[in-house]
DSSP file (Angstrom, degrees, kcal/mol; ACC not computed):
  #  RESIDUE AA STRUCTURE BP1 BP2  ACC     N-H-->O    O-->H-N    N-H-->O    O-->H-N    TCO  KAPPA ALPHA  PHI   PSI    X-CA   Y-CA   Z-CA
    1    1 A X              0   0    0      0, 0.0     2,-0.1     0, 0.0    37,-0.0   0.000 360.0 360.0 360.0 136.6  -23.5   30.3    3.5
    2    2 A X    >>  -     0   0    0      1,-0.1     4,-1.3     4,-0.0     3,-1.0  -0.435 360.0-107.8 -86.9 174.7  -24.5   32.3    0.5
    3    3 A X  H 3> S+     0   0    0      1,-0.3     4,-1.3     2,-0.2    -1,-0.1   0.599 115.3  61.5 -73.3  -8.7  -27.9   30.9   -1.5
    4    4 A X  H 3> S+     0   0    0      1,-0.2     4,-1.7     2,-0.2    -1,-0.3   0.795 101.1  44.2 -89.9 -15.8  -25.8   29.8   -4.2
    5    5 A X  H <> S+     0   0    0     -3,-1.0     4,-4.4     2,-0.2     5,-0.3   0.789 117.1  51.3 -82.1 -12.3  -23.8   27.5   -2.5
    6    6 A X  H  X S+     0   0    0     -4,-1.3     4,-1.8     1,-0.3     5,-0.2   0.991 102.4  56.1 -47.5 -55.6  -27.1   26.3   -0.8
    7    7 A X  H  X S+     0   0    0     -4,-1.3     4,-2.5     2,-0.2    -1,-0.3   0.838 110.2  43.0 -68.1 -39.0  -28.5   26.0   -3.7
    8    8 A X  H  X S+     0   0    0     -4,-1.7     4,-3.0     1,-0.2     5,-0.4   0.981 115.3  52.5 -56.5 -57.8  -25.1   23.2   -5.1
    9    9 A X  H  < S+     0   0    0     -4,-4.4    -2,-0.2     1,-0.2    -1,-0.2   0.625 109.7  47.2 -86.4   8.0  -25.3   21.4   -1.7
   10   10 A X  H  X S+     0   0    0     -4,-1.8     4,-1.5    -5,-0.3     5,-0.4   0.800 122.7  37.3 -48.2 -62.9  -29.3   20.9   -2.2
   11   11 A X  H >X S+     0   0    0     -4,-2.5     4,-1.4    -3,-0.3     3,-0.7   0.949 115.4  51.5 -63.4 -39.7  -28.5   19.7   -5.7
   12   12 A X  H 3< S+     0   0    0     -4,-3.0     5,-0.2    -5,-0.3    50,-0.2   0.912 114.6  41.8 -77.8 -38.5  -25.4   17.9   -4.8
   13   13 A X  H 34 S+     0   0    0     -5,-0.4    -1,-0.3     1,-0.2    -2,-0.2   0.798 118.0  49.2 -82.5  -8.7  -27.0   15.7   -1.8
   14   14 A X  H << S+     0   0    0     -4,-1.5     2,-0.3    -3,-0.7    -1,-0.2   0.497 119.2  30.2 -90.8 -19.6  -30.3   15.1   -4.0
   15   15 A X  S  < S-     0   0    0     -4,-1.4     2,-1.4    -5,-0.4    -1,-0.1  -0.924  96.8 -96.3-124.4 160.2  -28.5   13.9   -7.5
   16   16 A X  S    S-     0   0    0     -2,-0.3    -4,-0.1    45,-0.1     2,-0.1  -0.518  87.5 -41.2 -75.2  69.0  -25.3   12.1   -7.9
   17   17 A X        -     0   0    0     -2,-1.4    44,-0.3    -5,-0.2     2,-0.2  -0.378  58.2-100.2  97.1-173.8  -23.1   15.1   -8.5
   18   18 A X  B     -A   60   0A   0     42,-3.1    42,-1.4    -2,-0.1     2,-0.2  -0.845  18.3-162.6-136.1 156.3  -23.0   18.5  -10.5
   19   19 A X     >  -     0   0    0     -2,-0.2     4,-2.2    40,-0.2    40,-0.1  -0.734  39.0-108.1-104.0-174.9  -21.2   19.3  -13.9
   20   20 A X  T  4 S+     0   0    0      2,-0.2     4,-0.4    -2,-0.2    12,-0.2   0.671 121.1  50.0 -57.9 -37.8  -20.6   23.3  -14.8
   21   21 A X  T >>>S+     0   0    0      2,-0.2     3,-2.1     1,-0.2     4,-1.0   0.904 108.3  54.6 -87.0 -57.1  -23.5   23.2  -17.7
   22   22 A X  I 3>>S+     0   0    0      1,-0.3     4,-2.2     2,-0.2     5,-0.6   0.883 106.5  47.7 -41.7 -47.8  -25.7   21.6  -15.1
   23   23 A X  I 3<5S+     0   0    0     -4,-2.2     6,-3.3     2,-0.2    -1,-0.3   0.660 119.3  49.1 -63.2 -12.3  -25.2   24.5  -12.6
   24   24 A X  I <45S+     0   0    0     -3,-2.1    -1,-0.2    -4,-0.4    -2,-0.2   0.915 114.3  34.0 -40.4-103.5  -25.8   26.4  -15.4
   25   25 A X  I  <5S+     0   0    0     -4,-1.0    -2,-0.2     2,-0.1    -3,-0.2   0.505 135.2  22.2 -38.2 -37.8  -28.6   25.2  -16.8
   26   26 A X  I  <<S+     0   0    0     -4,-2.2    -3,-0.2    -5,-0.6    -4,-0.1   0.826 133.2  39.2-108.9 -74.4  -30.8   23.9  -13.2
   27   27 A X  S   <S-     0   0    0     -5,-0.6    -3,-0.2     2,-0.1    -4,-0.1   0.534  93.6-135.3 -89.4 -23.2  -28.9   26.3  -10.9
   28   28 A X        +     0   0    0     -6,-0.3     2,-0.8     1,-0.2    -4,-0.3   0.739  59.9 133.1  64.9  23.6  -28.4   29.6  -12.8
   29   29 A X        -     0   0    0     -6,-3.3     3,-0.3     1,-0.2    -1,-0.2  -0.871  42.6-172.5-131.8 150.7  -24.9   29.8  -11.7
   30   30 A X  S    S+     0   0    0     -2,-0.8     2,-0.8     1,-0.2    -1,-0.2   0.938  75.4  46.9 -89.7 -55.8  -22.1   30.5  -13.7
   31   31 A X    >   +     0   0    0      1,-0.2     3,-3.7    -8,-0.1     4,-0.3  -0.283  53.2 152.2-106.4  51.7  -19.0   29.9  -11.3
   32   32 A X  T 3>  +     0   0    0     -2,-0.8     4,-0.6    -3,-0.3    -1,-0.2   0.248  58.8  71.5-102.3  31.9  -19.5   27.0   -9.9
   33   33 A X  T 34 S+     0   0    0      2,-0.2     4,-0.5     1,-0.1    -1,-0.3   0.763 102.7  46.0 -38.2 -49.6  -16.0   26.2   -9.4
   34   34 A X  T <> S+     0   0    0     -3,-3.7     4,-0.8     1,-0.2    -2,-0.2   0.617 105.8  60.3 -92.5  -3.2  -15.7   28.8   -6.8
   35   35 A X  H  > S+     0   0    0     -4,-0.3     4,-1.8     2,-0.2    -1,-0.2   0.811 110.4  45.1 -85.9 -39.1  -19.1   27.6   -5.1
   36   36 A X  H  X S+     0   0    0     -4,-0.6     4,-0.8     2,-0.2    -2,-0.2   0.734 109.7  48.2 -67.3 -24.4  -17.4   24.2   -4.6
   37   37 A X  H >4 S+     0   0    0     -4,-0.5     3,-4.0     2,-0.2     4,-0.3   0.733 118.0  45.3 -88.8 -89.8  -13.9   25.5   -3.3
   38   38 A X  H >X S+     0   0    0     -4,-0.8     3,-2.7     1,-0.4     4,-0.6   0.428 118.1  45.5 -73.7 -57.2  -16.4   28.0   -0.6
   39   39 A X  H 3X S+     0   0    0     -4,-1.8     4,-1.4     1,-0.3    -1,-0.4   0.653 104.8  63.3 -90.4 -18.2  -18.6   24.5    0.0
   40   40 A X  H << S+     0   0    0     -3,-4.0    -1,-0.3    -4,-0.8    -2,-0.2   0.745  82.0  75.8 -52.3 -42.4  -15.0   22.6    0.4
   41   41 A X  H <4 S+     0   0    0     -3,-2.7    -2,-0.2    -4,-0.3    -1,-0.2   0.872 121.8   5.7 -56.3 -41.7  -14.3   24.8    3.6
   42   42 A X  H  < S+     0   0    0     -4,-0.6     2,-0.3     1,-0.1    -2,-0.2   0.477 124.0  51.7-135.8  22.6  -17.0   22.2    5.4
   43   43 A X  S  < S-     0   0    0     -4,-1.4     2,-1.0     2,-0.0    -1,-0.1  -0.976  76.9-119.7-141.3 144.4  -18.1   19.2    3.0
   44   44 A X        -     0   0    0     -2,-0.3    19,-2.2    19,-0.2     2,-0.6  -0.746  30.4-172.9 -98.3 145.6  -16.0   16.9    1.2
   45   45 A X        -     0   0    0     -2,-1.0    17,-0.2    17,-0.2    -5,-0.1  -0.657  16.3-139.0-153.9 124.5  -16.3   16.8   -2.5
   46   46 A X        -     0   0    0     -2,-0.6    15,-1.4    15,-0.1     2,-0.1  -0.207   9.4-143.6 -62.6 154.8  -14.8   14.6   -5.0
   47   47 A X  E     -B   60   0A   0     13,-0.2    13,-0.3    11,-0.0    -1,-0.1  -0.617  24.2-173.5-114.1  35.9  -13.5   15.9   -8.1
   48   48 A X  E     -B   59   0A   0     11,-1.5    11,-2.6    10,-0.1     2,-0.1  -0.289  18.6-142.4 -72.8 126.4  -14.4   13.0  -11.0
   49   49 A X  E     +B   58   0A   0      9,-0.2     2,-0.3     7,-0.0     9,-0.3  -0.473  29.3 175.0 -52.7 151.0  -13.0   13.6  -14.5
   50   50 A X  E     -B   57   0A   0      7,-3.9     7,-0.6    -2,-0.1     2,-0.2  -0.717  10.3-155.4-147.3-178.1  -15.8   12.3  -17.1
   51   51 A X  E     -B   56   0A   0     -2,-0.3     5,-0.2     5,-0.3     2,-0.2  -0.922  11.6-163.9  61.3 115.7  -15.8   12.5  -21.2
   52   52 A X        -     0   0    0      3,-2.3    -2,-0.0    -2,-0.2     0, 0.0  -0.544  49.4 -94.8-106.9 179.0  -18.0   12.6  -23.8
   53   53 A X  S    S+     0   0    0     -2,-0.2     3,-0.1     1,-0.1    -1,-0.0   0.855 125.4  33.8 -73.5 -16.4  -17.2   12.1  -27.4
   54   54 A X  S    S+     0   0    0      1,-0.1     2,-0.3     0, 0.0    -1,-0.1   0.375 122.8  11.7-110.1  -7.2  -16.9   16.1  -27.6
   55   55 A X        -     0   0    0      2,-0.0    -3,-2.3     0, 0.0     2,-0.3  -0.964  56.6-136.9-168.2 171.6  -15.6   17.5  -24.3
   56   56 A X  E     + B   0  51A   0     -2,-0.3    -5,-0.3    -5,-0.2     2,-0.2  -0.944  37.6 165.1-148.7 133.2  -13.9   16.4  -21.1
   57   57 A X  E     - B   0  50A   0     -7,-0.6    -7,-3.9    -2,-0.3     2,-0.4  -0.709  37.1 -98.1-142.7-163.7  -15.4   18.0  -18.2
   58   58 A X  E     - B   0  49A   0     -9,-0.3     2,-0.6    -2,-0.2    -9,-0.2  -0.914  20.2-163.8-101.4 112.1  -15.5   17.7  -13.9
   59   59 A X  E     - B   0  48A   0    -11,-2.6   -11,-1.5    -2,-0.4     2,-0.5  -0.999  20.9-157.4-100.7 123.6  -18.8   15.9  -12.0
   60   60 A X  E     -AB  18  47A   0    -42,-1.4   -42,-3.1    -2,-0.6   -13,-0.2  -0.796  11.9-166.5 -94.2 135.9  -18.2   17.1   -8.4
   61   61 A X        -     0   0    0    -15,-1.4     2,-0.5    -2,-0.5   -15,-0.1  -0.689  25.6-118.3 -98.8 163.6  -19.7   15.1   -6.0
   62   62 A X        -     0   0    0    -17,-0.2     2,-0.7   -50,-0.2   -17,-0.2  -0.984  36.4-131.7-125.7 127.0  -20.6   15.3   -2.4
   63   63 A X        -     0   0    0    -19,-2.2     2,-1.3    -2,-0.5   -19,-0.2  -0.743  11.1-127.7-103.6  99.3  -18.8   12.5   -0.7
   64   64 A X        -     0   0    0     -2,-0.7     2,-0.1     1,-0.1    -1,-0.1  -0.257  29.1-157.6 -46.1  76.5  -21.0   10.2    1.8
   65   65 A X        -     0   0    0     -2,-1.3     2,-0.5   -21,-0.1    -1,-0.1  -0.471   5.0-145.7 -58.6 122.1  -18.9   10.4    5.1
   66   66 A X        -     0   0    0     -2,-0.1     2,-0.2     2,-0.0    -1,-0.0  -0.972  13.0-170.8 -86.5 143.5  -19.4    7.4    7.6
   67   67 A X              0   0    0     -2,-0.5    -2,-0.0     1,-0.1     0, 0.0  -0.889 360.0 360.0-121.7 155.7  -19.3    7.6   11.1
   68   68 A X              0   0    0     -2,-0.2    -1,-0.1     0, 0.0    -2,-0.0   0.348 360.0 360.0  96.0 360.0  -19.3    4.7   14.0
């Protein structure tokens, strides 16, 4: 796993999701579409639309699997 994706599923399993300015902003990473599809390969992760009065963006989440 490369450090950036570490670095999402750190973030993603400590906060309730990521947007694109957040990975940004916290993470230093710019593309972090393609850090999700790579992190996709072995986690699930929800896709939420959200809104503001000024933009409509994505919060990816990491999706709390139970087992048993």
């Amino acid at each position: 796993m490369s450090p950036q994706c570490s670095k999402v599923l750190q973030y993603l399993q400590s906060h309730d999701g990521i947007t694109t300015l957040e990975a940004s902003d916290k993470l230093r990473i710019c593309r972090l579409s393609e850090r999700i599809r790579e992190l996709g390969k072995e986690y699930v992760i929800d896709h939420d639309p959200e809104s503001s009065e000024r933009a409509h963006f994505i919060r990816y989440r990491l999706q709390k699997v139970a087992y048993g």
